[in-house]
C-alpha positions in Angstrom: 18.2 -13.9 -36.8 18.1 -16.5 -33.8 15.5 -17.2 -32.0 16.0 -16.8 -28.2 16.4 -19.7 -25.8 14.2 -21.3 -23.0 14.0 -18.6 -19.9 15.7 -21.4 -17.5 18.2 -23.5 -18.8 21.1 -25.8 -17.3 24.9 -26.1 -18.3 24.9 -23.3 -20.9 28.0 -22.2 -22.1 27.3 -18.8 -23.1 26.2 -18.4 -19.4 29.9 -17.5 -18.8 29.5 -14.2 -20.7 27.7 -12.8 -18.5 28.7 -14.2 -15.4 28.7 -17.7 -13.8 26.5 -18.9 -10.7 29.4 -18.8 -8.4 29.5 -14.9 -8.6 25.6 -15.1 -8.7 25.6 -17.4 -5.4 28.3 -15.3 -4.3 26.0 -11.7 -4.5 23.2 -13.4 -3.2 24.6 -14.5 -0.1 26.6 -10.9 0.3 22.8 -9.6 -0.3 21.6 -11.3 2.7 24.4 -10.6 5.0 24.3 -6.9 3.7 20.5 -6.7 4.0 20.4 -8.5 7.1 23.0 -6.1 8.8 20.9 -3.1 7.6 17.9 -4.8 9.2 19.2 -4.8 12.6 20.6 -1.6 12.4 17.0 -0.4 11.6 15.9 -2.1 14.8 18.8 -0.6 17.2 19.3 2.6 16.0 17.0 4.4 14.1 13.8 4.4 16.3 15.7 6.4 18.7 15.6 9.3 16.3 12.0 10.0 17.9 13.4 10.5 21.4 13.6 14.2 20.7 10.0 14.2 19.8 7.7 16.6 21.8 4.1 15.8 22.2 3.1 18.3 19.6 5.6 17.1 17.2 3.5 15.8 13.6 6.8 14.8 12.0 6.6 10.8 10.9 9.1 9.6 13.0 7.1 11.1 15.9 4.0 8.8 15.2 3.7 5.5 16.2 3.0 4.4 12.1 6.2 6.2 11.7 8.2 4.4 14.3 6.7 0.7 12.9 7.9 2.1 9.4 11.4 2.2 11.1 11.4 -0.9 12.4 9.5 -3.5 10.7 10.5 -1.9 6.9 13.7 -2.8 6.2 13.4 -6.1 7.8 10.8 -7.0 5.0 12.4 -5.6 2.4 14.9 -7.8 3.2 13.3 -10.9 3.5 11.6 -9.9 0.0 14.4 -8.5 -1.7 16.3 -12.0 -0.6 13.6 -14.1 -1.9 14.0 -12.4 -4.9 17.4 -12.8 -5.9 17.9 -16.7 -4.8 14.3 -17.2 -7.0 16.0 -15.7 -9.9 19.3 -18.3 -9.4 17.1 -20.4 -11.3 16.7 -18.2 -14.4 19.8 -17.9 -17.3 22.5 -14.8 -16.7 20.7 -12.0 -18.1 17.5 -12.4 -16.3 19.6 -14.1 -13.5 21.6 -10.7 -13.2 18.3 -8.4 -13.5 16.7 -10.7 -10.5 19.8 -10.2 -8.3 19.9 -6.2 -9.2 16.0 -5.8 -8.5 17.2 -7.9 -4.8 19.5 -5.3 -4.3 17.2 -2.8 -5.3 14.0 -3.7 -3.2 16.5 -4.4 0.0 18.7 -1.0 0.1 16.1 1.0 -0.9 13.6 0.5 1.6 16.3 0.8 4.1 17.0 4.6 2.7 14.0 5.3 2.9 13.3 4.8 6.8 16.7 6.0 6.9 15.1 9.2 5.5 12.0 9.0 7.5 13.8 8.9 10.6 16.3 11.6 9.8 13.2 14.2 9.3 13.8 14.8 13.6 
């Protein structure tokens, strides 16, 4: 049995069984175009799902934590989810790969979720 190798390493040839960095660099930066787009649809769109809102409404989009929820959510999940995945360019292709999926993960699923939240109108 082989021992495994160092968590970061440069050049390795086995890195193209699992995918190169061009198709890493190449998710990343569709991440933050993809993320970033959701953001600002999050910003236009969304909080006006609490225009129908009465006074007596209790719903979360009605509530003013609700509405920041909306709005400043996905844009930090975003910025976090982005971080993520160009941090884990530095790491070999199978953590490299996790890194990028956990991006993806943090970034579209907080946008869901106010997507959610803002639906309950």
């Amino acid at each position: 049995m082989t021992e495994p190798g160092p968590l970061f390493a440069a050049g390795d040839p086995s890195d193209r069984q699992t995918g190169g960095m061009a198709g890493a660099v190449i998710a990343v930066v569709l991440l933050v175009l993809g993320s970033g787009a959701t953001a600002l649809f999050s910003l236009f769109v969304l909080p006006f799902a609490g225009d129908a809102c009465g006074d007596s409404d209790t719903t979360l989009i009605c509530t003013a934590d609700g509405q920041r929820a909306v709005i400043v959510g996905p844009f930090l999940a975003a910025a976090v989810g982005t971080v993520v995945a160009a941090c884990s360019l530095a790491a070999r292709s199978p953590y490299r790969a996790l890194g990028i999926t956990l991006g993806y993960v943090i970034s579209f699923g907080v946008f869901l979720i106010a997507w959610v939240v803002a639906s309950q109108a």
